[in-house]
N, C-alpha and C positions, 0 to 999 in steps of 0.2 A: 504493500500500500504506500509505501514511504515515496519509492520509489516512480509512481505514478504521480506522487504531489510534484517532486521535483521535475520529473518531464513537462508536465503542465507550466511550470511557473518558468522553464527556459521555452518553451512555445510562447507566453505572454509575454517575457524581459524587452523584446523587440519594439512589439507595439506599445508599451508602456513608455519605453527611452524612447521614440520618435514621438511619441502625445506629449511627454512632458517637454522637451526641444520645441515643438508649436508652440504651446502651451508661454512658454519662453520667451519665443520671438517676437509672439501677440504682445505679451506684456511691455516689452522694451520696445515697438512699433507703437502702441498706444501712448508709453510714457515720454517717448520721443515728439511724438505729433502731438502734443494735446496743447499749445498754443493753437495751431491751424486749423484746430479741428473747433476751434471757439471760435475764429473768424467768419470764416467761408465757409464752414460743413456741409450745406444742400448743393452750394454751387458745385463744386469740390467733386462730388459724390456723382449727380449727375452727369457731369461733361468730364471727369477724369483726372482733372487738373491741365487739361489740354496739353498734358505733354506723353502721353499714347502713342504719336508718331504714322505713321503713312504704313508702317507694315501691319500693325494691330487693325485699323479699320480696314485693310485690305482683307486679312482675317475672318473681321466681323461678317464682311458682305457677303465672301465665302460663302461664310457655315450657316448666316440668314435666308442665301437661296440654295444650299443644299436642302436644308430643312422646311422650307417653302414646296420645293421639288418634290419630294419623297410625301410631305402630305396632300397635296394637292394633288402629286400624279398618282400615288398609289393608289387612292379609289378607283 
């Protein structure tokens, strides 16, 4: 029985040290930003901070008319 807790718990070490690492990042991204996030928040939020760049929206359009295509044509 011992021996089945311990395989368990080196199955879970993984996804635990990568949650806690987010976990992490989030914090020091939030603690970092929280002047700008009192300024401008909805603008920010909406439009990206406009610095996205020309490959991202190229991106967007993509996968807006992949996904366009595949429901519209599949019926």
């Amino acid at each position: 029985m011992n021996g089945s807790v311990m395989n368990t718990f080196l199955i879970f070490l993984p996804i635990v040290v990568v949650m806690g690492i987010m976990v992490g990042i989030g914090f020091a991204v939030r603690k970092s930003s929280q002047k700008d996030r009192e300024v401008n928040f909805s603008k920010d939020y909406f439009i990206g901070g406009r610095s996205l760049g020309g490959f991202v929206f190229a991106m967007t359009v993509v996968a807006t008319y992949v996904s366009v295509s595949s429901f519209v044509g599949g019926p």
